[in-house]
C-alpha positions as CSV (number, residue, x, y, z in Angstrom):
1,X,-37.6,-13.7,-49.6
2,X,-34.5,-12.4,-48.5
3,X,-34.0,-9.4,-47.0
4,X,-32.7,-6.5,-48.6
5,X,-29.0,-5.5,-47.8
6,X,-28.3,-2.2,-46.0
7,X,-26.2,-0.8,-49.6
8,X,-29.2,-1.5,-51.3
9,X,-31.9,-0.1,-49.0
10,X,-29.1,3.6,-48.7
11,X,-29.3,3.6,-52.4
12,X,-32.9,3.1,-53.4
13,X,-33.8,5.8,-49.9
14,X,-30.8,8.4,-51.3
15,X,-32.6,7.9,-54.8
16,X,-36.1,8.8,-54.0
17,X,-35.1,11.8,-51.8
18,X,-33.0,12.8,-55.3
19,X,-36.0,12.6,-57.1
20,X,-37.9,14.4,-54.6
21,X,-35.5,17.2,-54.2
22,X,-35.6,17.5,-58.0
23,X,-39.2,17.7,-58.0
24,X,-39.4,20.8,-55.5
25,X,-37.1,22.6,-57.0
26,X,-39.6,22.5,-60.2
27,X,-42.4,23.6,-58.2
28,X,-40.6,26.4,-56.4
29,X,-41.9,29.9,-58.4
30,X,-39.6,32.4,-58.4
31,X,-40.3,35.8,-56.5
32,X,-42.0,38.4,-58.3
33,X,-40.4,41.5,-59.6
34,X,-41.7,44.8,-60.2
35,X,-40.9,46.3,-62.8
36,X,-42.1,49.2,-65.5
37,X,-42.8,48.2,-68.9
38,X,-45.0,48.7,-71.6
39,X,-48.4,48.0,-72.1
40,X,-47.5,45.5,-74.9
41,X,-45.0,43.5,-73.0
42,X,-48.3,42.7,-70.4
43,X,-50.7,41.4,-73.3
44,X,-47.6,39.3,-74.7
45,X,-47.7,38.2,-71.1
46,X,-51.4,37.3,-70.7
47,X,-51.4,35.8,-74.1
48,X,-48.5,33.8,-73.1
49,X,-49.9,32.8,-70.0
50,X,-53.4,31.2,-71.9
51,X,-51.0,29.1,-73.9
52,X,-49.6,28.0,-70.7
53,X,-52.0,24.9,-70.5
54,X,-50.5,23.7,-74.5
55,X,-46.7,24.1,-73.7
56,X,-47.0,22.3,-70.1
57,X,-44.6,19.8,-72.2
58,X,-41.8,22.1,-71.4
59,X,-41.8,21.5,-68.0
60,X,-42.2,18.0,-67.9
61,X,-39.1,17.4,-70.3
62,X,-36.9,19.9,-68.2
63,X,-38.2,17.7,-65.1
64,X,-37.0,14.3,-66.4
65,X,-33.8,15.5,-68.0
66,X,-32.7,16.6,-64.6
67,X,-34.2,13.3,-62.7
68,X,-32.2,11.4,-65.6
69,X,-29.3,13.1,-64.4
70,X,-29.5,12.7,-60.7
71,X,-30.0,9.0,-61.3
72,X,-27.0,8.8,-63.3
73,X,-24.8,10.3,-61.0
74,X,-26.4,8.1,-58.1
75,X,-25.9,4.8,-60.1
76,X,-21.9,6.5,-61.0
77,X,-21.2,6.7,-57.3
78,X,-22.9,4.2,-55.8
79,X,-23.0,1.1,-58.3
80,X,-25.7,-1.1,-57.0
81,X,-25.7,-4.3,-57.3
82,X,-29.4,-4.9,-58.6
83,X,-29.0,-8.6,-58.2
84,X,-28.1,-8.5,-54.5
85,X,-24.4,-9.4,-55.0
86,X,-24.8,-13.3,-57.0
87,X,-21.9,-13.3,-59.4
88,X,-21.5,-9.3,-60.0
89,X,-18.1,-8.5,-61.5
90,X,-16.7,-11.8,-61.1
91,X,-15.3,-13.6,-63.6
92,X,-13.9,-17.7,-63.6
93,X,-10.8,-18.7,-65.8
94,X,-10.5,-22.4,-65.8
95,X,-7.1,-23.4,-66.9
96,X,-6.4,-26.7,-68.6
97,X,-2.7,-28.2,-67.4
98,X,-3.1,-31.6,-67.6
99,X,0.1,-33.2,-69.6
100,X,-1.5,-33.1,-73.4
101,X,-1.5,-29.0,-72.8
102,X,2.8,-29.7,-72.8
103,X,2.2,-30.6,-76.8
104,X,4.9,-27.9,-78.7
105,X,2.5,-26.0,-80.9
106,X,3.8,-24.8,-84.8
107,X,4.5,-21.4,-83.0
108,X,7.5,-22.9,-80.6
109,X,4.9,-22.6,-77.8
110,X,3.2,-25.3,-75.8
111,X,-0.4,-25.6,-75.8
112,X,-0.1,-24.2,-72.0
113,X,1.9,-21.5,-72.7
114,X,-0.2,-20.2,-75.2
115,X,-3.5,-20.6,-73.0
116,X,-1.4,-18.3,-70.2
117,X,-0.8,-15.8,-72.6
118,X,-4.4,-15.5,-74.0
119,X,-5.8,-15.4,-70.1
120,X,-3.0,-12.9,-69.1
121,X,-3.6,-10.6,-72.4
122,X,-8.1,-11.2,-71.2
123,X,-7.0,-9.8,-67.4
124,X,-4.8,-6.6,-68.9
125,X,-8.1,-5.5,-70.1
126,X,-11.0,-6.4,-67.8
127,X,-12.0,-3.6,-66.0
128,X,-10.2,-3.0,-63.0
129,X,-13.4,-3.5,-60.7
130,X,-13.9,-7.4,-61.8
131,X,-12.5,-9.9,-59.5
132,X,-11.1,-13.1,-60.9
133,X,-10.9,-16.8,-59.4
134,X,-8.2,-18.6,-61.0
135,X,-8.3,-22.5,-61.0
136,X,-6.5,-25.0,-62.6
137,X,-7.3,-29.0,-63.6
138,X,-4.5,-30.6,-61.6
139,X,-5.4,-28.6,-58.6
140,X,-2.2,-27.0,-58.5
141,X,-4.2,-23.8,-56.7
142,X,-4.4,-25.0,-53.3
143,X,-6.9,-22.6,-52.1
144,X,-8.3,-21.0,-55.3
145,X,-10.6,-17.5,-54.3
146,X,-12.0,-14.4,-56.0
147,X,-8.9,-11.5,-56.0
148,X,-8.1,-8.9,-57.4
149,X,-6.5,-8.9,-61.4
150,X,-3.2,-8.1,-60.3
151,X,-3.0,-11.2,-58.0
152,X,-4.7,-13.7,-60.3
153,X,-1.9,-13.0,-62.9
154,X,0.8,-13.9,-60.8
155,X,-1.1,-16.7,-59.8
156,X,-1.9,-18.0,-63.4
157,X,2.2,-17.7,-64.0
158,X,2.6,-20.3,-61.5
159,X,0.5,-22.8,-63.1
160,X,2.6,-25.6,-64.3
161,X,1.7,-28.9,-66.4
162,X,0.7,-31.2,-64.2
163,X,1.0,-35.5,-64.2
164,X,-2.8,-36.3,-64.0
165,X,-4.4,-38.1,-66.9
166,X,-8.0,-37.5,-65.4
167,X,-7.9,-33.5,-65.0
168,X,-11.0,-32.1,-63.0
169,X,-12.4,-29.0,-62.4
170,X,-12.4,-28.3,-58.6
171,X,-15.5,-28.3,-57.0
172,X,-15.3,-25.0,-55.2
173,X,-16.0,-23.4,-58.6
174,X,-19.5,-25.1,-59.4
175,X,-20.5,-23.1,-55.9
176,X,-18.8,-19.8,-56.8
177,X,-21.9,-17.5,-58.5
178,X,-19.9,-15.6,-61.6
179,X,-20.8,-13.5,-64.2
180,X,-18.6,-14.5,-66.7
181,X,-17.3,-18.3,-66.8
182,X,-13.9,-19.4,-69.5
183,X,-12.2,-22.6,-69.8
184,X,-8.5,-22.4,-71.8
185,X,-8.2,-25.8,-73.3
186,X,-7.3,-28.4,-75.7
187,X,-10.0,-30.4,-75.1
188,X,-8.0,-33.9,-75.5
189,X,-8.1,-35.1,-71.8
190,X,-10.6,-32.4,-69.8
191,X,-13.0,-33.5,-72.7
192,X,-16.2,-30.4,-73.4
193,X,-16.6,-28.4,-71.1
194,X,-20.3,-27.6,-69.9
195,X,-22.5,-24.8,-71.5
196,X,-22.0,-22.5,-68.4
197,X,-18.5,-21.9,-70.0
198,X,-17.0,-20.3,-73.2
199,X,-14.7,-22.3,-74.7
200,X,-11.1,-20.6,-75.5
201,X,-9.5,-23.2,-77.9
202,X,-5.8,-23.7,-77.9
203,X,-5.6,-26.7,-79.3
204,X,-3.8,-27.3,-83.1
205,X,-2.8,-30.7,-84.4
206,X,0.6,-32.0,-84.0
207,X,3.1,-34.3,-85.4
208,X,3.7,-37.2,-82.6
209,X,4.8,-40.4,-82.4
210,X,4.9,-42.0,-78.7
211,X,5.7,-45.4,-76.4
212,X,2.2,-46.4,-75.5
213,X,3.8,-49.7,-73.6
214,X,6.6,-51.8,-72.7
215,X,7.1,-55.1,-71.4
216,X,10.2,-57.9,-70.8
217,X,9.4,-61.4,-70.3
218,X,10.5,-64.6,-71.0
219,X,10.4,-67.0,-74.0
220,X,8.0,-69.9,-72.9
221,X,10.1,-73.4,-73.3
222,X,13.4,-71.1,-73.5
223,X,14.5,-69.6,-70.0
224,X,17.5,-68.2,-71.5
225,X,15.9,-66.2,-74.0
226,X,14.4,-62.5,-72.4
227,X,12.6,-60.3,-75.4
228,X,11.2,-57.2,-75.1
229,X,7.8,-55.8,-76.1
230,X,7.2,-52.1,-77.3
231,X,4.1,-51.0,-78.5
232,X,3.9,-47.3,-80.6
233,X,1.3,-45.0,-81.4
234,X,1.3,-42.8,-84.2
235,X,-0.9,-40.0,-83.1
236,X,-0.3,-37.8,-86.2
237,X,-1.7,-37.2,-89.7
238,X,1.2,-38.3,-91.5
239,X,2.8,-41.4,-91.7
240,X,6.4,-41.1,-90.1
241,X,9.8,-43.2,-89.9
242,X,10.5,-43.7,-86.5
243,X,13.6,-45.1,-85.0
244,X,13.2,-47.8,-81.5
245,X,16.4,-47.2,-79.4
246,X,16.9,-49.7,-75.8
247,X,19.8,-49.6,-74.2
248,X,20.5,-51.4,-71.4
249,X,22.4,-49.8,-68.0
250,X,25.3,-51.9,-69.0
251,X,25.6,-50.5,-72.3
252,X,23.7,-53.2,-74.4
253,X,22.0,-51.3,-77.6
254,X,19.4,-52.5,-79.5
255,X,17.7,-50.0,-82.6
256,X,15.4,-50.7,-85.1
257,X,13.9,-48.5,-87.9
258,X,10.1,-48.8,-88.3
259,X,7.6,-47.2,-90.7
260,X,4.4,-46.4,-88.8
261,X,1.2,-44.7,-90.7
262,X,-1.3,-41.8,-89.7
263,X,-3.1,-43.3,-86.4
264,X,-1.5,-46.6,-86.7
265,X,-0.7,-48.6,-83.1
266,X,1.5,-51.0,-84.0
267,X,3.5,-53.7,-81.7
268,X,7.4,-54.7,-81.6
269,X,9.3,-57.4,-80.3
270,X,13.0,-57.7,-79.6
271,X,15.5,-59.9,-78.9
272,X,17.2,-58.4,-75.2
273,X,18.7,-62.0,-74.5
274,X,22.3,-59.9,-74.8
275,X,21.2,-57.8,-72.3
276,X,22.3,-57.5,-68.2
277,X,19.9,-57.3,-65.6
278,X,19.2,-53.7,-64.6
279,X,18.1,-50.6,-65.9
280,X,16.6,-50.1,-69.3
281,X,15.7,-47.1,-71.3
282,X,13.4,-47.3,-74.5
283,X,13.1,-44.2,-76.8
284,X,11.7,-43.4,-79.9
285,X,12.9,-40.4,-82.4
286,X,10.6,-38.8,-85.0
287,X,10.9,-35.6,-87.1
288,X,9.1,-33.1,-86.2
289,X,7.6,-34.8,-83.3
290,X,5.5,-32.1,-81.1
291,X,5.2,-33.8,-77.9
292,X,8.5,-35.2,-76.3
293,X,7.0,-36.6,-72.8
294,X,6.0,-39.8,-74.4
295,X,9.3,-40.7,-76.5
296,X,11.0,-42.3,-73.3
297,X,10.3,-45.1,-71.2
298,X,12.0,-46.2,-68.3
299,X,12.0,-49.5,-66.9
300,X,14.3,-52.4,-64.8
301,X,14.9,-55.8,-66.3
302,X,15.3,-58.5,-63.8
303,X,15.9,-61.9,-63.7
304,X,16.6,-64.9,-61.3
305,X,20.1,-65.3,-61.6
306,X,22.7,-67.6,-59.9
307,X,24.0,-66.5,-57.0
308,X,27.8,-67.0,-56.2
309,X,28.1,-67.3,-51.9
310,X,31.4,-67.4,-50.8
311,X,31.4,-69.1,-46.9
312,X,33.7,-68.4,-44.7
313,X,33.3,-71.7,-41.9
314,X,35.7,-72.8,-39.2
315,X,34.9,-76.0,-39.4
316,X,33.4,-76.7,-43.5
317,X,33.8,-80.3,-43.1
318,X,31.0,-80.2,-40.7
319,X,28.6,-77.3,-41.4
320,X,25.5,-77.7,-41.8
321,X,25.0,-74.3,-43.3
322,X,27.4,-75.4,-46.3
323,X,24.8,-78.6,-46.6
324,X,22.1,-76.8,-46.7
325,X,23.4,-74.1,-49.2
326,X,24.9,-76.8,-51.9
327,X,21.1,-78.3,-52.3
328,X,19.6,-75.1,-53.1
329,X,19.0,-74.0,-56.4
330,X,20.4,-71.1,-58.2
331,X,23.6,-71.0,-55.5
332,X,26.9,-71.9,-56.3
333,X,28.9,-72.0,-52.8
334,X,32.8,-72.3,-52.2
335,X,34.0,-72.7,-49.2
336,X,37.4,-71.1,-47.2
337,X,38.7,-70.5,-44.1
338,X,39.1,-67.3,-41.6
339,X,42.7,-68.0,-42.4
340,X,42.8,-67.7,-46.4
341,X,40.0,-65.0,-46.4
342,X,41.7,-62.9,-44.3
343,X,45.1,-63.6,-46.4
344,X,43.3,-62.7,-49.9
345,X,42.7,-59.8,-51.7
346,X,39.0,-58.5,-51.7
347,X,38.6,-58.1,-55.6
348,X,40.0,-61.5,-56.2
349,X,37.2,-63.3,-53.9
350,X,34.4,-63.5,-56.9
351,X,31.2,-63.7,-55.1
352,X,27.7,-62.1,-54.7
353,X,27.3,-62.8,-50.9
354,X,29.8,-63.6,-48.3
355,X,28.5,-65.6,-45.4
356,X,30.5,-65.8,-42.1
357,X,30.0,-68.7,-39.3
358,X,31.6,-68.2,-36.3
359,X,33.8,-66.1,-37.9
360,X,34.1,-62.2,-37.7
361,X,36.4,-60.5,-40.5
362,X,38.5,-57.6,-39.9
363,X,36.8,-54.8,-41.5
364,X,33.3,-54.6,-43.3
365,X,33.7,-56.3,-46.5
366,X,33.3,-54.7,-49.9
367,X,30.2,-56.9,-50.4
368,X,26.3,-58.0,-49.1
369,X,27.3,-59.9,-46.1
370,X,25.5,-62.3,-43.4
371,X,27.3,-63.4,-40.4
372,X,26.5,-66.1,-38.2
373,X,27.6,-65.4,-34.5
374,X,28.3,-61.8,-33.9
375,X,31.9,-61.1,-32.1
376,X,32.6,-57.2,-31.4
377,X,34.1,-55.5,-33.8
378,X,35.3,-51.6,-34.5
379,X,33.8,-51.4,-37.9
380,X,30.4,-53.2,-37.2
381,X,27.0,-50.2,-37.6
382,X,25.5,-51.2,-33.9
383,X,27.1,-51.6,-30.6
384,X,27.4,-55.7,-29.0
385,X,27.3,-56.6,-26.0
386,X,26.9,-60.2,-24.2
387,X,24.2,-61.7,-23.7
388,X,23.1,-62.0,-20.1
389,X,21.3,-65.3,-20.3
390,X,22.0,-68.7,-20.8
391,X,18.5,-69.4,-22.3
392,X,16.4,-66.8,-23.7
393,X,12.6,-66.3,-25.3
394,X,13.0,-65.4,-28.7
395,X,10.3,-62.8,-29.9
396,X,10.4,-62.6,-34.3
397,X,9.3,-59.4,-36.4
398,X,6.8,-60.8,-38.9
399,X,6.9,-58.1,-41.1
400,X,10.3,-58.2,-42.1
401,X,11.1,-60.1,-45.5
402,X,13.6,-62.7,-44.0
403,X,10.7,-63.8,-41.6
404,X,8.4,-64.5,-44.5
405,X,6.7,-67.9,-44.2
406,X,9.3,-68.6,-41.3
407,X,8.2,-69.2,-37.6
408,X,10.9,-70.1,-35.1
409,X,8.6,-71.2,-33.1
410,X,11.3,-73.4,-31.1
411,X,14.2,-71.4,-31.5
412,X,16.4,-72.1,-28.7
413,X,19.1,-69.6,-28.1
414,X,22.2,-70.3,-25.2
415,X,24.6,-67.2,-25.3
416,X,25.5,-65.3,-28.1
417,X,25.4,-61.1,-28.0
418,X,22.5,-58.5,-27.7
419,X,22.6,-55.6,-30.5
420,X,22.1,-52.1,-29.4
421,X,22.5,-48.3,-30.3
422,X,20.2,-49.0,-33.2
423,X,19.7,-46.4,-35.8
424,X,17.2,-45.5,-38.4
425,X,19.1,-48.2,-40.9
426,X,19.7,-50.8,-38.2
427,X,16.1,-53.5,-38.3
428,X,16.3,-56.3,-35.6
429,X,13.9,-59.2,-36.9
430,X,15.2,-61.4,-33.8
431,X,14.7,-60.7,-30.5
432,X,15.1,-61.1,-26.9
433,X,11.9,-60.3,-24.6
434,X,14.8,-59.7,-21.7
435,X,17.4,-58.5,-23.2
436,X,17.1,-57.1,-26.6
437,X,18.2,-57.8,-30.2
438,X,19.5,-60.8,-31.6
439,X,19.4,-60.5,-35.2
440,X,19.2,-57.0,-37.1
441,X,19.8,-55.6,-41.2
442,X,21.2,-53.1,-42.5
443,X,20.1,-51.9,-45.9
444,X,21.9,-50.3,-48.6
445,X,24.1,-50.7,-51.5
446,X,26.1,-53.6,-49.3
447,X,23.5,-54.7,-46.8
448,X,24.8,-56.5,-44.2
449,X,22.7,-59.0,-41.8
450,X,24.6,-59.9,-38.3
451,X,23.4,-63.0,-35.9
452,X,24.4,-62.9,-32.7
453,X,24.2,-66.1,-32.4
454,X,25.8,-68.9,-34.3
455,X,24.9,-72.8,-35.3
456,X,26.9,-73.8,-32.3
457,X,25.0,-71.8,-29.8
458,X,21.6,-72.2,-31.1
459,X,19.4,-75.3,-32.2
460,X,18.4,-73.2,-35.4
461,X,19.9,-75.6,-37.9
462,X,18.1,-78.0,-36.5
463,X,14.3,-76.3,-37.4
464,X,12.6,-77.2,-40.2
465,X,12.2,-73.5,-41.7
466,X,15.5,-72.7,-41.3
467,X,15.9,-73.4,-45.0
468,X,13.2,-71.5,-45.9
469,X,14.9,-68.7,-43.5
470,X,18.0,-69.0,-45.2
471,X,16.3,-69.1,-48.7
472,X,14.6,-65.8,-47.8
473,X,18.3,-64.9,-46.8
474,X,19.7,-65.7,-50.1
475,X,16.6,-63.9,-52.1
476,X,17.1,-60.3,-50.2
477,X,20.6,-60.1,-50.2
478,X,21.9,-61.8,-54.2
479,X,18.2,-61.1,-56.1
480,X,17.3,-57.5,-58.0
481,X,15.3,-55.5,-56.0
482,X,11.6,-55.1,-56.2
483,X,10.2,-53.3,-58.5
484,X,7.5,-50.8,-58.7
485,X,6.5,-49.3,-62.2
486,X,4.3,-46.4,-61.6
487,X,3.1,-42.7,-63.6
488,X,4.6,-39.6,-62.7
489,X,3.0,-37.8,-59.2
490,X,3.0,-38.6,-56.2
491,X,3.9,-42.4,-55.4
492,X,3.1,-44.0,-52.1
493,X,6.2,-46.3,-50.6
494,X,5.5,-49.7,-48.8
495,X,7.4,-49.9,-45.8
496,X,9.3,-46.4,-44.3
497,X,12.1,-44.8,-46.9
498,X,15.0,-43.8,-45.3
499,X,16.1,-42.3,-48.7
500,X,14.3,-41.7,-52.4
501,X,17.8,-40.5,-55.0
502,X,16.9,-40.1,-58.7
503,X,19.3,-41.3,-61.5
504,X,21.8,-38.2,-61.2
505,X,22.0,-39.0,-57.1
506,X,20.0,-35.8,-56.4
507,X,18.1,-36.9,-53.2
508,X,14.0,-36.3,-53.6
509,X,12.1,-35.7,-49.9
510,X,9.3,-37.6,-48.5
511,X,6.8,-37.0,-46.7
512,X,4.8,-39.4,-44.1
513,X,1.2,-39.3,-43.3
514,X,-0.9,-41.8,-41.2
515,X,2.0,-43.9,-41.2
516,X,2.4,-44.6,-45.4
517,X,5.6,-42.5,-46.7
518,X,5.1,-40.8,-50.3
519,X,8.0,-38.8,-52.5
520,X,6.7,-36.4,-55.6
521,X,8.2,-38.0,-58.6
522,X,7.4,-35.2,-61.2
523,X,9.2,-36.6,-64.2
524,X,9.4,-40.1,-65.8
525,X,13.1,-42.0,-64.8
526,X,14.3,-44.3,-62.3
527,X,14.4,-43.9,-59.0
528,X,16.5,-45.9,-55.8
529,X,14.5,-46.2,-52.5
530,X,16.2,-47.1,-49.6
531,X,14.0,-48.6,-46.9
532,X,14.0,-50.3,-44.0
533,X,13.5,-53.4,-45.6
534,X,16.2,-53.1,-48.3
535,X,16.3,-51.0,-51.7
536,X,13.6,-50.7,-54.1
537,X,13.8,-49.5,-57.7
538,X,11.0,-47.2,-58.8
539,X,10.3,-47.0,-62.4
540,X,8.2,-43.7,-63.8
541,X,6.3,-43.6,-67.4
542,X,3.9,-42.3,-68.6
543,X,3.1,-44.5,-70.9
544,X,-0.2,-44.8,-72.2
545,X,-2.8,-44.5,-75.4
546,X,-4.7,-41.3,-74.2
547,X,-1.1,-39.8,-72.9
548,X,0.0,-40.4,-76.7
549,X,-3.4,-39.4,-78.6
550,X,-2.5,-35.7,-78.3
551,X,-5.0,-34.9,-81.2
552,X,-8.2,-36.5,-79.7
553,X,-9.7,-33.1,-79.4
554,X,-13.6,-32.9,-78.6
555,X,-13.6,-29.3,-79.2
556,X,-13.1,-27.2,-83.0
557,X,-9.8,-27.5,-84.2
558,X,-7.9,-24.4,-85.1
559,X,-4.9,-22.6,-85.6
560,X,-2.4,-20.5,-83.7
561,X,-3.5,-17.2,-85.9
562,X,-7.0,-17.9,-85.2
563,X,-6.5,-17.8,-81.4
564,X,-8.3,-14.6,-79.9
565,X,-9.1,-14.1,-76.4
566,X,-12.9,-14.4,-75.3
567,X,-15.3,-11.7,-75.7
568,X,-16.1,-9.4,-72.6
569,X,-17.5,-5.9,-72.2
570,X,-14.0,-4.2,-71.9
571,X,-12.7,-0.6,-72.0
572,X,-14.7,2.0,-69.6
573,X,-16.2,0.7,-66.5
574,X,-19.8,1.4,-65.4
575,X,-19.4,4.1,-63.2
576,X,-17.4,6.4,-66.3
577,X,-20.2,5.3,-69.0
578,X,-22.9,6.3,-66.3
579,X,-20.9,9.9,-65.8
580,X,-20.8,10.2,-69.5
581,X,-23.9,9.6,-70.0
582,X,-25.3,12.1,-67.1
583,X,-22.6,14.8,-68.9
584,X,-24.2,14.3,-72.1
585,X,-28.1,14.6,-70.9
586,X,-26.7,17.8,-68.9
587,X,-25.6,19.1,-72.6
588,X,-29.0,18.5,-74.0
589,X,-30.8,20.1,-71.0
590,X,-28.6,23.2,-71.0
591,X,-29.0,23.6,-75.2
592,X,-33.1,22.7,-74.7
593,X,-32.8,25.9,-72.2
594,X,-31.1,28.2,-74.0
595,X,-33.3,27.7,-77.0
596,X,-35.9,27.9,-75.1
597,X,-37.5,24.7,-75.4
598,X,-37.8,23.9,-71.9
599,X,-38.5,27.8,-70.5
């Protein structure tokens, strides 16, 4: 057993000393007067006195009416806690935000909006003694505690939707001891909630049709035909006309009317051989359609295209580099001189990559560049300086995409430049144990990769993963970026962002812990990450079945009107009830006396 709490043991002492005190004061006698008075009054007396015995009831009544009232008063000021403290006057509201509460109910309010309202109109009238822990599904309440009403409605106002499609209660409230336990929910993704809680329902069925999936691939046995796959969900009770929108970041447009009935999933494929590589947005329109986060889908198409290199070689008749670049697949190579480059105008060179041997242009072309023995320059991002050796040991950084499946084992290296004043942007994959860097990137809309060492000065031609090095060249420089589809939230980044912009420019912040960098996307779109490695392309949806199925409730289905906070003891607190109830036994005592039923 536990031992009893000092409160506890002042209140049951200070209520037997009441009860003691009480109990004198009955037994004192009154002091006896002397008086003159008739013979009769004395044998009323003595008569009365013989009946004493038969209206002893008297006395007792008077006695527990006032002990009654002492104890009242006791309990008024005092309010034990009987139960030693476990859950007393505390009360849990478990809020449902997980992204089916965003659902637009036939009111105009969302299914979370109207769960805040009925929890904020439940706090105006708890008595102001209860404390209240506020807690929410997507753990949006960092550090959730009992406070006091006040508080807990400012933090229930804060409570947003949230992105998780597997909301949990926290498990700090299955150790809090309460006396009163309530869930607000629709019951579609948090599911029943266990007896210990009351249900408060705010769920009502909706109209909604939604994407539940999209795909592009290509036709097998046709390369150059691309179709797109769109699947829908109609999560409603009425069959609904629906109309497929894509549209390509090119301005390619693709719409299709379709006919969908109540609960029907049905599949699409289009025809997106018209359309450009790049970003692609699917949407679907409905009438009266309740639940908007599901009607968009955002996604990149990509494909292997042909990639136009323009060289720029002193010596084109005898380049190895040009060789090497006419038997590759998917490259179409031209070939000019320092001389006509440097003549032409920038827009009329049509190209995807210029490569420079042993040539430096003037100023930083318009365009992803590589260039093949380094010469300073005012407009190059990293400072040059010559290299001090004749012969150096070449040291490669495996993790960097051009060194993919490349070794160098044998590289041989005789002059050239060393690369420093590197910045955040700047990545050597080359270099020099002695010295410093001999090859570096720089990301970004026009990345840009810089040798400082050339075909002439080198024997790197002459290894046999050079293609394989220039391939990799070719790949992160003229393909699409990579691509990484994920939900909504938090998204984890492989290799370190420099940058994370959204589709209107606005710039998102990261974060970095034990060495993996995250960003908080909080809405579906397309997203541009800039890393050390070169951009990535981050597409968020949310599309899935149980995202759609907005009317997969496990709990009653009603209606707004029918919505009515929980039931709680409400109005007076305990301490006024107990001081009414000690006012109204001191009433009967004091009529009891003066009708002499208790004299």
């Amino acid at each position: 057993m536990t031992a009893l709490s000092l409160p506890i043991v002042f209140f049951w002492a200070s209520t037997l000393l009441a009860i003691v005190a009480v109990i004198l004061l009955f037994l004192l006698r009154p002091p006896v007067l002397q008086a003159l008075v008739s013979s009769n009054v004395v044998w009323k007396q003595v008569i009365r006195v013989s009946q004493a015995l038969n209206d002893r009831w008297r006395w007792w009544l008077s006695l527990l009416l006032a002990t009654l009232i002492i104890l009242l008063l006791l309990f008024a000021i005092y309010r034990p806690d009987l139960s030693e403290g476990e859950g007393r006057n505390k009360v849990i509201l478990v809020i449902d935000n997980s992204p089916t509460m965003a659902a637009r109910m036939s009111n105009g309010m969302s299914r979370l909006d109207m769960a805040k309202n009925l929890a904020q109109d439940f706090l105006s009238e708890l008595p102001g003694d209860r404390t209240v822990l506020i807690v929410d599904t997507q753990r949006s309440v960092a550090i959730p505690e009992f406070t006091n009403i006040a508080l807990a409605k400012t933090i229930l106002d804060d409570i947003e939707i949230g992105t998780s499609l597997n909301p949990v209660v926290p498990s700090k409230v299955s150790r809090e001891v309460a006396e009163h336990r309530f869930v607000f929910t629709d019951g579609v993704l948090l599911g029943t909630p266990p007896d210990t809680y009351e249900t408060v329902s705010v769920f009502e069925p909706i109209s909604n049709v939604g994407i539940t999936h999209v795909d592009f691939a290509l036709v097998p046995g046709n390369p150059g035909e691309r179709q797109a796959f769109v699947e829908l969900k109609n999560a409603g009770f009425e069959p609904r006309v629906v109309e497929l929108d894509l549209n390509s970041e090119a301005g390619e447009s693709l719409k299709r009317k379709i006919e969908i009935k109540a609960g029907e999933k049905i599949g699409q494929i289009l025809n997106i051989s018209s359309f450009s590589s790049g970003a692609v947005r699917v949407s679907v329109t409905s009438s009266q359609d309740g639940f908007r986060f599901d009607d968009k889908v955002f996604d990149y198409l990509s494909s292997k295209k042909e990639i136009k290199v323009l060289l720029i070689s002193q010596n084109s008749a005898d380049d190895k580099v040009l060789k090497l670049l006419e038997l590759m697949p998917r490259v179409d190579v031209q070939v000019i001189d320092a001389l006509a480059y440097s003549s032409a105008v920038a827009d009329e060179l049509e190209s995807d990559l210029l490569l420079f041997n042993r040539v430096v242009p003037e100023s930083r072309p318009n365009r992803p560049t590589v260039i093949f023995g380094v010469k300073p320059a005012k407009w190059l991002p990293v400072q040059v300086t010559d290299a001090m050796s004749t012969q150096v040991e070449v040291v490669k950084n495996s993790a960097h995409p051009l060194m993919q499946n490349v070794s160098l084992r044998d590289l041989i290296v005789e002059g050239g430049v060393v690369f420093g004043g590197a910045s955040d942007v700047i990545v050597p994959f080359l270099t020099s144990k002695s010295e410093g860097p001999l090859a570096v990137t720089q990301g970004g809309v026009n990345p840009i990769i810089l040798f400082g060492f050339d075909t002439e000065t080198s024997n790197i031609e002459l290894l046999a993963d050079f293609p394989i090095l220039l391939a990799n060249l070719l790949t992160w420089m003229g393909d699409e970026p990579a691509i990484i589809r994920a939900p909504p939230g938090i998204i984890a980044i492989p290799g370190g962002a420099v940058r994370v912009n959204g589709m209107d420019g606005e710039e998102y912040p990261t974060w970095t812990v034990a060495d993996q960098t995250y960003f908080n996307a909080i809405e579906a779109g397309l997203y541009t990450i800039t890393t050390e490695d070169g951009p990535l392309r981050v597409a968020v949806s949310q599309g899935a079945e149980r995202f759609s199925d907005v009317n997969q409730s496990r709990i009653s289905r009603v209606v707004a009107a029918d919505l009515t906070a929980p039931n709680l003891s409400r109005g007076f607190s305990l301490a006024v009830i107990l001081c009414l109830l000690a006012f109204g036994l001191l009433v009967l005592d004091w009529t009891l006396f003066h009708r002499r039923v208790t004299q």
